[in-house]
N, C-alpha and C positions, 0 to 999 in steps of 0.2 A: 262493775259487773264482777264482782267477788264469786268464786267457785265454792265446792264443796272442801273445810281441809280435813285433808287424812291424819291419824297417827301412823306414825313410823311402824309399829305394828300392821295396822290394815293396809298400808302401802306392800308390804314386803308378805301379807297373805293373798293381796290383789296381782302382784310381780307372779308370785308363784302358780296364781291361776292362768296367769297369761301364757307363763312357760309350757303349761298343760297344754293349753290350748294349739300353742306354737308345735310342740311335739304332737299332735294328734293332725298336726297338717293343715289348719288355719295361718292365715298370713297376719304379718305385725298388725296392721291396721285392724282387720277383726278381730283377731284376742281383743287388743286398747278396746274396741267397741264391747266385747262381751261382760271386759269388766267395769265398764263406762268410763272410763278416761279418752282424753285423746291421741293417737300417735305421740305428738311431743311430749305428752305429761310424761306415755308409758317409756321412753327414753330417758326422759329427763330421772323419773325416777331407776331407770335401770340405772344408771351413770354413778348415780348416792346410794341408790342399797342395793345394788345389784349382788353383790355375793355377803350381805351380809348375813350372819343370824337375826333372830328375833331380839335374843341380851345387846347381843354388839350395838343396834339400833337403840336403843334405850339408851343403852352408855353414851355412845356420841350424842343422841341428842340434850342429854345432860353439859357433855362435857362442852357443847357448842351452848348452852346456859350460860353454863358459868364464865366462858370466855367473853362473853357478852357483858356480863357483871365486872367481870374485872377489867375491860377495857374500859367502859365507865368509869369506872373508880379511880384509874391512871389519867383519865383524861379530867377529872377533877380536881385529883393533887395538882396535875401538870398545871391548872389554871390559876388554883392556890399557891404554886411556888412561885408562877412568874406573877401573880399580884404584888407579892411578899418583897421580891427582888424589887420592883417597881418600887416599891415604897418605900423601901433601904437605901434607895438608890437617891431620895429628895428629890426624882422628877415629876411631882404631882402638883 
């Protein structure tokens, strides 16, 4: 039961309407409900973009990319060198 995903963007124009709503004197749960998430989404997302800008979110989710990419890529040499070593070694 996969939800709706948001970009970082519509998360952090949805944040912002909830803030509205919160200063106009709705409580947590109703804002999350006006802007259709739930309680813990709208937490969860205050917790990740709660004071970001709209750039800043862009960036990190880039730069949370590329960490992704390059952890890969460490963890494929890392397999390639201990093959390497293994087979230097004549334990095969």
């Amino acid at each position: 039961m996969n939800g709706k995903r948001y970009k970082p963007e519509q998360i952090i124009q949805k944040l912002r309407q909830a803030e509205v709503e919160i200063s106009k004197g709705c409580t947590v749960p109703q804002a999350a409900k006006k802007i259709g998430v739930t309680e813990q989404t709208f937490y969860r997302w205050r917790n990740e973009y709660g004071g970001l800008r709209l750039d800043q979110a862009k960036r990190m989710k880039a730069l949370e990319t590329e960490n992704t990419r390059l952890k890969k890529l460490v963890a494929d040499l890392s397999l390639d060198n201990e093959i390497l070593k293994e087979a230097n070694s004549g334990n095969f």
